[in-house]
Short mmCIF file of the C-alpha atoms (twelve columns), coordinates in Angstrom:
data_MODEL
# 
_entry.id   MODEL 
# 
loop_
_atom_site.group_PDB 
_atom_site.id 
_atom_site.type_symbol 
_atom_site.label_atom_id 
_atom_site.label_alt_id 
_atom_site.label_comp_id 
_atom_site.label_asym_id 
_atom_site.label_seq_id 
_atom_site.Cartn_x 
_atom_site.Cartn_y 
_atom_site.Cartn_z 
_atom_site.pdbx_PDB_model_num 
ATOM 1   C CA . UNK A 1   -98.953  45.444 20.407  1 
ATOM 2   C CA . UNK A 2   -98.084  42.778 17.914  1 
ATOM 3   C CA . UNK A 3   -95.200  43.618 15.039  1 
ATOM 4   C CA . UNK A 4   -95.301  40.970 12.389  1 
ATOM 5   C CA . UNK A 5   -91.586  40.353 10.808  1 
ATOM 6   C CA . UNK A 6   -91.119  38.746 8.190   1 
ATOM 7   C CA . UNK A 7   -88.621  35.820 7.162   1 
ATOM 8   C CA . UNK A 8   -86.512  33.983 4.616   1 
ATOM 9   C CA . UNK A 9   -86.422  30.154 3.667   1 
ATOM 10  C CA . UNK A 10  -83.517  28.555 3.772   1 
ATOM 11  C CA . UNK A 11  -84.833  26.118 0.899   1 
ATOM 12  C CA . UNK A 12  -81.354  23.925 1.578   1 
ATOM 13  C CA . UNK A 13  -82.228  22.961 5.286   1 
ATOM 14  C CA . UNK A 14  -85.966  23.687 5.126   1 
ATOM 15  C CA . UNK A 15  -85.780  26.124 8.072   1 
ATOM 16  C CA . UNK A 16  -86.867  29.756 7.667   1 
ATOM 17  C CA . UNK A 17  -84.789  32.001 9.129   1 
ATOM 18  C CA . UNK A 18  -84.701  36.152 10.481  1 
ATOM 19  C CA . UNK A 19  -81.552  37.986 11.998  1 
ATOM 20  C CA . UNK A 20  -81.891  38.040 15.032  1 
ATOM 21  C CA . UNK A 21  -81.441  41.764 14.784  1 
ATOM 22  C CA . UNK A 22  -85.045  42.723 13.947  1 
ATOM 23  C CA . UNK A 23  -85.919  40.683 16.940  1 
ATOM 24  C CA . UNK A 24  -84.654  42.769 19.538  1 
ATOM 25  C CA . UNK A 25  -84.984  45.899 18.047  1 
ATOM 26  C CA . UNK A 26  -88.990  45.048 17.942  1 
ATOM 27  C CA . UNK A 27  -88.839  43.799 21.471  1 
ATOM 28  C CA . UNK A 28  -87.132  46.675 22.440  1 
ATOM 29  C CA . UNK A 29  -90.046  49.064 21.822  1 
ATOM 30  C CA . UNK A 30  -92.025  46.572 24.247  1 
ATOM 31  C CA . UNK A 31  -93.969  45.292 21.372  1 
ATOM 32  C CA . UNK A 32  -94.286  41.445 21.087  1 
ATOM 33  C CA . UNK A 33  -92.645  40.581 17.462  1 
ATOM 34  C CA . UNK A 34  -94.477  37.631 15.525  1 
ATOM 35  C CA . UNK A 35  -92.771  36.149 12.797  1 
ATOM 36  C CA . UNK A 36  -94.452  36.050 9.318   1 
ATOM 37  C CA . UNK A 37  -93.594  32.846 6.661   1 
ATOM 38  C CA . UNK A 38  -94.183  32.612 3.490   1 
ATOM 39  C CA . UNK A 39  -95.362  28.740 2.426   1 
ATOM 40  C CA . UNK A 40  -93.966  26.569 -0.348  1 
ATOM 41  C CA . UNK A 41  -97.203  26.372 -2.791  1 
ATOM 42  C CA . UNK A 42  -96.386  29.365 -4.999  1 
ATOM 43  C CA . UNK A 43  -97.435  33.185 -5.382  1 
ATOM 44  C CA . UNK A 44  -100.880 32.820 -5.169  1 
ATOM 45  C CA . UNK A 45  -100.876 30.261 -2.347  1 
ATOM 46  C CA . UNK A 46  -98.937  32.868 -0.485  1 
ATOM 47  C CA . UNK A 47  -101.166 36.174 -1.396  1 
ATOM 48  C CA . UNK A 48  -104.273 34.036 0.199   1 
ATOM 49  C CA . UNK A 49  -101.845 33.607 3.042   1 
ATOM 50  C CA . UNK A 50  -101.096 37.090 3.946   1 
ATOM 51  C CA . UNK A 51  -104.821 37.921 3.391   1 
ATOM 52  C CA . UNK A 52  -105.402 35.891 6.454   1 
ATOM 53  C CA . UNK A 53  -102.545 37.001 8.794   1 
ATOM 54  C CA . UNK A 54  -103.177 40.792 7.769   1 
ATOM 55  C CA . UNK A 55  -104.990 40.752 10.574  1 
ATOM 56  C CA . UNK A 56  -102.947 39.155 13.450  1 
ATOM 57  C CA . UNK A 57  -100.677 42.080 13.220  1 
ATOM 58  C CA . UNK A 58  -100.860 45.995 14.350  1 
ATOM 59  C CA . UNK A 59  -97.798  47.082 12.080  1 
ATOM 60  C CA . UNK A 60  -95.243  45.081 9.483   1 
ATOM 61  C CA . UNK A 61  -91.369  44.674 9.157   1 
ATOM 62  C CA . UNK A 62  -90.695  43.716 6.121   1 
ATOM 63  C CA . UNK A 63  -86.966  42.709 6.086   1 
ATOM 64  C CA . UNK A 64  -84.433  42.398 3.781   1 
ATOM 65  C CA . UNK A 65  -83.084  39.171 1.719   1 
ATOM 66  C CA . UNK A 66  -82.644  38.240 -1.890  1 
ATOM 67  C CA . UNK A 67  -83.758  39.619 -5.018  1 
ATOM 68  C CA . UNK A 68  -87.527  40.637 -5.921  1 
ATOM 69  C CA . UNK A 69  -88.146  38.948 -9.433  1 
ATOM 70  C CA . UNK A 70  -88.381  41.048 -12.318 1 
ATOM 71  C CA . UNK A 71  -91.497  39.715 -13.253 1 
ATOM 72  C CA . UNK A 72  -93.198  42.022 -10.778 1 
ATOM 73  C CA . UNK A 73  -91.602  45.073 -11.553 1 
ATOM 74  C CA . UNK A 74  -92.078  45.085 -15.782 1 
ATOM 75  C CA . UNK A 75  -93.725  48.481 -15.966 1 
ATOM 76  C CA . UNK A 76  -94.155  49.447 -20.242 1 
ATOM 77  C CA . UNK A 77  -91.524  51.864 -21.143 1 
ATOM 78  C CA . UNK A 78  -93.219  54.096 -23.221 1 
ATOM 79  C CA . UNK A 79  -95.020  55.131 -19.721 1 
ATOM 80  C CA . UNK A 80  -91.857  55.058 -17.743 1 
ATOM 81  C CA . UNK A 81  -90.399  57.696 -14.982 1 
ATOM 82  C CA . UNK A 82  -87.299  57.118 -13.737 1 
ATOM 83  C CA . UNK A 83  -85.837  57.686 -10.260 1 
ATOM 84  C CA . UNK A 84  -82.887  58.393 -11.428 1 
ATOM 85  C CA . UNK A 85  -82.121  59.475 -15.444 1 
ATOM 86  C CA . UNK A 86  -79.555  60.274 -17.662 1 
ATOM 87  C CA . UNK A 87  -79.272  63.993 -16.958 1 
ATOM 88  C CA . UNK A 88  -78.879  63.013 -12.865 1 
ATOM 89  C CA . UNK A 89  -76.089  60.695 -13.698 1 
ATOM 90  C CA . UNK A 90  -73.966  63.062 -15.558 1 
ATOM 91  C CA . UNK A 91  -74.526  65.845 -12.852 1 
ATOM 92  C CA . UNK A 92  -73.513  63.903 -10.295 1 
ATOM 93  C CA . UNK A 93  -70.287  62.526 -11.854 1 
ATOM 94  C CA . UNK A 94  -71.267  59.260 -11.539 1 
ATOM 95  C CA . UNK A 95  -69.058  57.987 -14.711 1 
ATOM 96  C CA . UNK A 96  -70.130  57.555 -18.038 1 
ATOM 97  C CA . UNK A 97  -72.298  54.616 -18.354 1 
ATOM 98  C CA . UNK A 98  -75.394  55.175 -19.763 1 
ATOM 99  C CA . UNK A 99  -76.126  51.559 -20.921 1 
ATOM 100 C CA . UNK A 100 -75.980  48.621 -18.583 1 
ATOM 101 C CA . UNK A 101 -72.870  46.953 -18.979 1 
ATOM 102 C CA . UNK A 102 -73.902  43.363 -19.749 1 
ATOM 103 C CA . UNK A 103 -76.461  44.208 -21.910 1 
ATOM 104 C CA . UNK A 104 -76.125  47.018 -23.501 1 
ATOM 105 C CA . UNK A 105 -79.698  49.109 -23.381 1 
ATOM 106 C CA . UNK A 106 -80.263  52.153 -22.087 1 
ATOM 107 C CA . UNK A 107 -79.838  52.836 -17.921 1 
ATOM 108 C CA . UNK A 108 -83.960  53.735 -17.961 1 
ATOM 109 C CA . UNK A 109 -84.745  50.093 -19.244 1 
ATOM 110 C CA . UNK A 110 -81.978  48.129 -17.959 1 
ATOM 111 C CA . UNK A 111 -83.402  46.003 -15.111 1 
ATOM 112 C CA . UNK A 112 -86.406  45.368 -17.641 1 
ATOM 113 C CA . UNK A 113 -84.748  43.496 -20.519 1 
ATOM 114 C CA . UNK A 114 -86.146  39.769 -19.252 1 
ATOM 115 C CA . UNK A 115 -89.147  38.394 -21.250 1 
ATOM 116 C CA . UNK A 116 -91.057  35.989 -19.548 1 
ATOM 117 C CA . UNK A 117 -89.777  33.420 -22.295 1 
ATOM 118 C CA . UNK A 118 -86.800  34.176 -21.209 1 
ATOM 119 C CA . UNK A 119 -87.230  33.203 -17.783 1 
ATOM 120 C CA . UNK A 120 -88.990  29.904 -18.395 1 
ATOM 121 C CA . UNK A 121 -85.929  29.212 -20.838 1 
ATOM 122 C CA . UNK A 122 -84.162  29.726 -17.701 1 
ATOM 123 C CA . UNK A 123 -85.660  27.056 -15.589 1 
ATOM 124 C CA . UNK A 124 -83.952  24.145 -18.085 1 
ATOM 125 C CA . UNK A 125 -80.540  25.447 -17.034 1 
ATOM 126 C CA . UNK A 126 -77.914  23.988 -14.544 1 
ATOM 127 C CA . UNK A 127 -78.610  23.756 -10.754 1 
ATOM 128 C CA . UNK A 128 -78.372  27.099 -9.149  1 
ATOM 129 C CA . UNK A 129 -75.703  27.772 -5.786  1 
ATOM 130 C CA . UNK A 130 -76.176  25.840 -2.628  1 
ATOM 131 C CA . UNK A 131 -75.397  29.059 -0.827  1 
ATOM 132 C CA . UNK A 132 -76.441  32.613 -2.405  1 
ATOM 133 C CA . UNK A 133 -75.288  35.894 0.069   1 
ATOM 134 C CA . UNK A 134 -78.940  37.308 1.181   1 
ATOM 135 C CA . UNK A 135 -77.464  40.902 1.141   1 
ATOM 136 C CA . UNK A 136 -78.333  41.814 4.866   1 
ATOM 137 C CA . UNK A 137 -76.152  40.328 7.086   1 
ATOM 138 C CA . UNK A 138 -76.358  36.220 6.662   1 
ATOM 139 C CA . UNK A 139 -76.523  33.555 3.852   1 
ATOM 140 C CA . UNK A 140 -79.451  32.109 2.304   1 
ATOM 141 C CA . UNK A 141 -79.132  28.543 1.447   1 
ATOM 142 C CA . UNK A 142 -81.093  27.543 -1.911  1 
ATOM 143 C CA . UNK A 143 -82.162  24.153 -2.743  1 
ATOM 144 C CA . UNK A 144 -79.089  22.939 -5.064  1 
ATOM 145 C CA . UNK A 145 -81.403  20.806 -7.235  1 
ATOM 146 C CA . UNK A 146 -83.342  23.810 -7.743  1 
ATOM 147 C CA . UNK A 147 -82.713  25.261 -11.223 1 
ATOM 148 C CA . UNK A 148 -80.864  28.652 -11.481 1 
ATOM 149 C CA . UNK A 149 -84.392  30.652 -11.776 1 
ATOM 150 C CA . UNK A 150 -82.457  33.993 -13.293 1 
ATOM 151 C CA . UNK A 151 -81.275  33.939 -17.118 1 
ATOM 152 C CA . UNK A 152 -79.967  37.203 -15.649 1 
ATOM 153 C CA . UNK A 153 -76.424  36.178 -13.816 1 
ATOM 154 C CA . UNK A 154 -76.866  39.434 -11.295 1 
ATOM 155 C CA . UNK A 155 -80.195  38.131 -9.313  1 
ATOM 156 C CA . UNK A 156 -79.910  36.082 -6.110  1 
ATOM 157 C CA . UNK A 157 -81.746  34.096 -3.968  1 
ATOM 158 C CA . UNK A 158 -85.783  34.586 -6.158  1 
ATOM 159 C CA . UNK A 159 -87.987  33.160 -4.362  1 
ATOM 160 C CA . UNK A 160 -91.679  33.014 -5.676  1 
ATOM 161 C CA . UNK A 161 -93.244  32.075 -2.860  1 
ATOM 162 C CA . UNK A 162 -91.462  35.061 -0.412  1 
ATOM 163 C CA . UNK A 163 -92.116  37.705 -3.113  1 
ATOM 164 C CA . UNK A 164 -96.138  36.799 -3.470  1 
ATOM 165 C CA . UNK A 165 -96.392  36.953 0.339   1 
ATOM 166 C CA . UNK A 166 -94.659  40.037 0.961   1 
ATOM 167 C CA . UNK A 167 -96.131  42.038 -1.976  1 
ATOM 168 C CA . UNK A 168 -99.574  40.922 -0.844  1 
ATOM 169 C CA . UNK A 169 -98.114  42.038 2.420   1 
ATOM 170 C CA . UNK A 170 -97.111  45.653 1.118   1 
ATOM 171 C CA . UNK A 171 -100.046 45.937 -0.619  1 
ATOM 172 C CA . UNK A 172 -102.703 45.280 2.024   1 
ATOM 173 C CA . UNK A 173 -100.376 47.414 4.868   1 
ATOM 174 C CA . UNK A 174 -100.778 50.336 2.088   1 
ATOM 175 C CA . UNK A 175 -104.776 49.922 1.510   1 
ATOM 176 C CA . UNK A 176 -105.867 49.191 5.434   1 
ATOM 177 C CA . UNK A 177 -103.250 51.870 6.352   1 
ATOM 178 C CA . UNK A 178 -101.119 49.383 8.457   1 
ATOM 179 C CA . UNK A 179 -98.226  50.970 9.356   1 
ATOM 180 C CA . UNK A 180 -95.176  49.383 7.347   1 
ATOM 181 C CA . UNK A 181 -91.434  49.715 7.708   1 
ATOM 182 C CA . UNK A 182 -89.551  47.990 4.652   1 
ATOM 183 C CA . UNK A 183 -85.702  47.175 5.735   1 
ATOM 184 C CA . UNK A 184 -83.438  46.698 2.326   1 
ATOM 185 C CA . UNK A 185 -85.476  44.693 0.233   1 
ATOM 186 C CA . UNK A 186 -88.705  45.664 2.168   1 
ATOM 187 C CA . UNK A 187 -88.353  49.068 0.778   1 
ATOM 188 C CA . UNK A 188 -87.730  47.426 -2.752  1 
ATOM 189 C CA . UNK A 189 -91.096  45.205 -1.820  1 
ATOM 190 C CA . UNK A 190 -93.036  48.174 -1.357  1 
ATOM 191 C CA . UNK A 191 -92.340  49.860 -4.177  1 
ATOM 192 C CA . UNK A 192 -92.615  47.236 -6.515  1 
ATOM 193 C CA . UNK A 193 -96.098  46.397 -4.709  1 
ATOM 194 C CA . UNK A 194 -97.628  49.983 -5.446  1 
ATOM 195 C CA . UNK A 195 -96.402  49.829 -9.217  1 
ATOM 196 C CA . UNK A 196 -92.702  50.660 -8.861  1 
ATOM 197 C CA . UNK A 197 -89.748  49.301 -10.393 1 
ATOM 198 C CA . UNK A 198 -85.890  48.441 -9.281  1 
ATOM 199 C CA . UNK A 199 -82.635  47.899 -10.967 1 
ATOM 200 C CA . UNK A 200 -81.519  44.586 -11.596 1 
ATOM 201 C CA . UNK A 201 -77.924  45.913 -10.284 1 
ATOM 202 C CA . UNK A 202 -76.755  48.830 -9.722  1 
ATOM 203 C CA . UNK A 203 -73.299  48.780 -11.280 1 
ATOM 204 C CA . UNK A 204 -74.187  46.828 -14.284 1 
ATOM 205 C CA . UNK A 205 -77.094  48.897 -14.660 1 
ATOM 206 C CA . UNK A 206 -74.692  51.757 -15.215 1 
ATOM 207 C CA . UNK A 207 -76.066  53.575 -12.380 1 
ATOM 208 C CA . UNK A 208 -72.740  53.902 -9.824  1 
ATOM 209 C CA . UNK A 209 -68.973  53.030 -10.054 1 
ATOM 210 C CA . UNK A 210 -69.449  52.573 -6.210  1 
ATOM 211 C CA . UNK A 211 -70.562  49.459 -4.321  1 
ATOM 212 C CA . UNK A 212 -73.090  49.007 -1.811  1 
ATOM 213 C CA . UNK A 213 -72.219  45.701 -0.356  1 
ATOM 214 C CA . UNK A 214 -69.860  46.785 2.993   1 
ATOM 215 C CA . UNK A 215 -68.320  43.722 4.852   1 
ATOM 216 C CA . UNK A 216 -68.626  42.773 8.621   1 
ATOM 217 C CA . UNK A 217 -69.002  43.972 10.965  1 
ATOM 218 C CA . UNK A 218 -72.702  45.664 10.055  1 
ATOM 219 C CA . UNK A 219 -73.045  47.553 13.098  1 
ATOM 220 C CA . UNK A 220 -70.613  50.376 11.733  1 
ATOM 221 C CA . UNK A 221 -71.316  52.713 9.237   1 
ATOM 222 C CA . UNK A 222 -69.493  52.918 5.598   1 
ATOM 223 C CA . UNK A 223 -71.919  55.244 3.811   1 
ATOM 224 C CA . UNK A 224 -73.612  58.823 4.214   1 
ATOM 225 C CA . UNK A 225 -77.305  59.348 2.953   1 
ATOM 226 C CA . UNK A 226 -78.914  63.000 2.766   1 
ATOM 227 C CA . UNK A 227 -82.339  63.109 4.773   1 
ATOM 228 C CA . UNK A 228 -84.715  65.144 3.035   1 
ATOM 229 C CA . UNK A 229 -86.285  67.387 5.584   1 
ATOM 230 C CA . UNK A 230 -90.097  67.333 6.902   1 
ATOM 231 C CA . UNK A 231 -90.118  63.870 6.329   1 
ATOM 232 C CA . UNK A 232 -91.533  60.986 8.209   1 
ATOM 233 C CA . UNK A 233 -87.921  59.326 8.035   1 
ATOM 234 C CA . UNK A 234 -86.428  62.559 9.026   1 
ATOM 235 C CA . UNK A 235 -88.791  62.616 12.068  1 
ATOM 236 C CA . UNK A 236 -87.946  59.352 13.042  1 
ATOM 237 C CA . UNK A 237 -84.462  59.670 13.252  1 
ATOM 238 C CA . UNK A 238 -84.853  63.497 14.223  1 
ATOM 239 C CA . UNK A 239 -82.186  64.179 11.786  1 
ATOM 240 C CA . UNK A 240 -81.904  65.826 8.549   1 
ATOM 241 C CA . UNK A 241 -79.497  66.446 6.665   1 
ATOM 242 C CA . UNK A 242 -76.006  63.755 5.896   1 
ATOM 243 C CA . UNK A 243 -76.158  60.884 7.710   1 
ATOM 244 C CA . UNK A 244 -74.163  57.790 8.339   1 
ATOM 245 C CA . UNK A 245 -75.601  53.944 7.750   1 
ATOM 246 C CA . UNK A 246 -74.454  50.635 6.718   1 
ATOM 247 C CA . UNK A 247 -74.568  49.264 3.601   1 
ATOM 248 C CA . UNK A 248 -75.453  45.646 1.772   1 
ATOM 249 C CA . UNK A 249 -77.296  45.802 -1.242  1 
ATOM 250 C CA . UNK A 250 -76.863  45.746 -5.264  1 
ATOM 251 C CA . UNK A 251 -80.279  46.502 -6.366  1 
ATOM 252 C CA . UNK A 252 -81.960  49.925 -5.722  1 
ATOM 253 C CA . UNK A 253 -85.196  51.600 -6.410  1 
ATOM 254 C CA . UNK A 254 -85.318  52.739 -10.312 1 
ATOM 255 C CA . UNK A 255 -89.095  53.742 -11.369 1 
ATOM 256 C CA . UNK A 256 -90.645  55.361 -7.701  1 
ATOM 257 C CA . UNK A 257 -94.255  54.147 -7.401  1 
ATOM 258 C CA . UNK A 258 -96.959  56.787 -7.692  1 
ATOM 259 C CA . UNK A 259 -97.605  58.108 -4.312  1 
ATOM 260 C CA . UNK A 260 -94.224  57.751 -2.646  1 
ATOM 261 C CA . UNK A 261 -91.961  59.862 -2.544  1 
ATOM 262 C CA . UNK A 262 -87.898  60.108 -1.681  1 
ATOM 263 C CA . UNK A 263 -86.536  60.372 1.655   1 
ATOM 264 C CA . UNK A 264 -83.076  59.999 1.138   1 
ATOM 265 C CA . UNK A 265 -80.631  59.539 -1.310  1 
ATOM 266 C CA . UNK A 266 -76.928  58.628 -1.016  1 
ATOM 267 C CA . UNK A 267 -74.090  60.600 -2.555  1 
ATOM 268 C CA . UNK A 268 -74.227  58.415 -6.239  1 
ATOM 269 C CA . UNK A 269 -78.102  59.225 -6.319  1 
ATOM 270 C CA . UNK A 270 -79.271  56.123 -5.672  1 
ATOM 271 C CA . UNK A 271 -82.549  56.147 -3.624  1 
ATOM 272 C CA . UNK A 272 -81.865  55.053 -0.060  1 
ATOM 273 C CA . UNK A 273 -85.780  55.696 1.732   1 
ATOM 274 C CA . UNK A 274 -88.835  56.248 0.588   1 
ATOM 275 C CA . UNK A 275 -92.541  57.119 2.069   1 
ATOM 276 C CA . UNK A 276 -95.957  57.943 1.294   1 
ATOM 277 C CA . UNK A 277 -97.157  61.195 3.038   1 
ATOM 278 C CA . UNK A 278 -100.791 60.113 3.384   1 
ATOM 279 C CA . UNK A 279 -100.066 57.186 5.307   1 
ATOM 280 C CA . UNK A 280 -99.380  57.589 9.243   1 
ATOM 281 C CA . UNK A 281 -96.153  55.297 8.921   1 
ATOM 282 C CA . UNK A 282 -95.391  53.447 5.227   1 
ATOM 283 C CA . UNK A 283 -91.769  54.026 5.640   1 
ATOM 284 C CA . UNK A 284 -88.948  52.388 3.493   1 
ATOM 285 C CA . UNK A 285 -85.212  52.302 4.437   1 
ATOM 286 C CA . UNK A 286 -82.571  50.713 1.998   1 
ATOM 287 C CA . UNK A 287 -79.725  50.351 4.860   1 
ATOM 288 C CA . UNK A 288 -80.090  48.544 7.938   1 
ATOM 289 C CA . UNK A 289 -81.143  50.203 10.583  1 
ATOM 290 C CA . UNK A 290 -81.757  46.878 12.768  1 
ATOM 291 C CA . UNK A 291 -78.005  46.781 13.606  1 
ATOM 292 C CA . UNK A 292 -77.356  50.876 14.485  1 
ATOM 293 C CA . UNK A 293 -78.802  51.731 17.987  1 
ATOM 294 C CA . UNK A 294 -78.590  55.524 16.273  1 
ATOM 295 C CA . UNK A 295 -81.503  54.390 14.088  1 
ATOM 296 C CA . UNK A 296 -83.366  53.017 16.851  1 
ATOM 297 C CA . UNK A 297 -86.293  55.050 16.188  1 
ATOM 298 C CA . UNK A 298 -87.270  54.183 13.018  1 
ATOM 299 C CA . UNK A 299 -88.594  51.008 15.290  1 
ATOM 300 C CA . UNK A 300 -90.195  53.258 17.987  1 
ATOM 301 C CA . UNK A 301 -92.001  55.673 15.559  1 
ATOM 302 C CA . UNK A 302 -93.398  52.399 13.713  1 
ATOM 303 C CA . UNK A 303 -94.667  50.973 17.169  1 
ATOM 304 C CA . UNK A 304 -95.955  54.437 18.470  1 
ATOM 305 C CA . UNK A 305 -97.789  54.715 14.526  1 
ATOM 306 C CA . UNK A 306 -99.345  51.617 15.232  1 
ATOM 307 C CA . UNK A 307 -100.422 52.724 18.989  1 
ATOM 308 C CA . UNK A 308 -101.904 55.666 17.269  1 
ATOM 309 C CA . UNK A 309 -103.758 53.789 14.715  1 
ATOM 310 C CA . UNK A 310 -105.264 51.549 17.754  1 
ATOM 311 C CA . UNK A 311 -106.648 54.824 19.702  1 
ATOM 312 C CA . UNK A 312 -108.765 55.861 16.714  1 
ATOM 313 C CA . UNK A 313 -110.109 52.556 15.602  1 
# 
């Protein structure tokens, strides 16, 4: 059984890199993990790419890192649906901001604000970070030479290359019904991949007073997410219900792609899981379950959906 994982390039040092964590927790199962990298070469280079390793693999991790650019997540507003609107902010006391904060439209259209123009504009700006935090667990080093990509300040570590391998990734995992579990940004991934959108940031976006970006250690719990019950994730973790994960993100799921549906949720309302119910195992998580040995079986159920799948092909 072969579980392809996904990495991050460290475009600084020219290595890619994946915690560690995913690692074992794949191994643990007693499935052999295979790590998946994206190439320099661009989106399209990379979609070809995943076409061809597709099949190498019997199930996906897609793991967690910097931001998804907004590029791929554009939807037209006037056809909008939104994860979380106005009326669920004010019931859940979640403070009064119903415009982003640094740019003043509506929480609906927030993370959508950037026209293409305005990105290329972007590229002629001043060298971006050498070091940008990846958001789960470790830094991401970025190519200091490398223009800052955003002309919005709140995204970190873009990289074209990762996001056209991964969506092609998503994608093909949803069509060939590969089983899929998206960690962080691998539930953002596959959202964005079947036509769903994300918030640039959750606080400026006006969507939470609270953050989502704990400190170390990772293996302990800061936050409590209610399981939706008869769910996949629910099944997994046979619990339902509150329960406690970790925490290290700033974006979050804002349109939910046709198809899936939500999982979990944390207190604030933002989306914390999501999963289609047609598929055996297309399972996103927005904590990190790689460093809880409570969550263990989110990794067992996605080796065991994959075992499955094998039997009846």
């Amino acid at each position: 059984m072969i579980i392809g994982i996904t990495t991050t390039l460290n475009e600084a040092d020219g290595f890619q890199r994946v915690n560690v964590e995913y690692i074992n927790r794949v191994a643990a199962t007693g499935a052999a993990p295979l790590l998946l990298t994206p190439v320099r070469g661009g989106a399209e280079a990379n979609r070809a790419l995943a076409r061809r390793v597709i099949d190498a693999v019997d199930a996906l991790v897609i793991t967690g890192g910097g931001d998804v650019h907004p590029r791929y997540y554009v939807p037209d507003p006037a056809k909008s649906r939104d994860a979380l609107n106005m009326d669920d902010v004010a019931a859940l006391g979640c403070g009064s901001a119903s415009h982003c904060r640094s740019t003043g439209a509506r929480v609906p259209f927030c993370g959508h604000n950037a026209s293409e123009e305005a990105f290329r504009q972007a590229m002629g700006g001043p060298p971006g970070p050498d070091e940008v935090c990846a958001l789960d667990g470790r830094n991401v080093l970025t190519d200091p030479e490398r223009p800052a990509v955003p002309c919005l300040s709140d995204l970190l570590a873009v990289s074209e290359d990762r996001d056209g391998f991964e969506l092609e990734l998503a994608r093909l995992a949803h069509e060939r019904q590969l089983p899929c579990l998206g960690i962080c940004r691998g539930m953002q991934v596959m959202n964005v991949a079947l036509g769903g959108s994300l918030y640039r940031d959750l606080y400026n976006c006006g969507v939470t007073e609270r953050g989502h970006r704990q400190e170390p250690p990772y293996d302990r719990t800061t936050d409590t997410v209610t399981i939706a019950p008869n769910t996949l994730l629910a099944a997994s973790l046979e619990a339902e219900g509150p329960f406690a994960v970790n925490s290290m993100h700033h974006q979050g799921i804002d349109h939910v792609a046709e198809g899936l549906t939500v999982a979990a949720r944390s207190g604030d309302g933002v989306v914390e899981a999501v999963e289609d119910p047609r598929r055996r195992f297309y399972l996103g998580v927005q904590w990190h379950p790689e460093y809880l040995d409570r969550h263990r079986g989110l990794f067992a159920a996605l080796v065991d959906a994959a075992r499955s799948r094998l039997a009846v092909a």
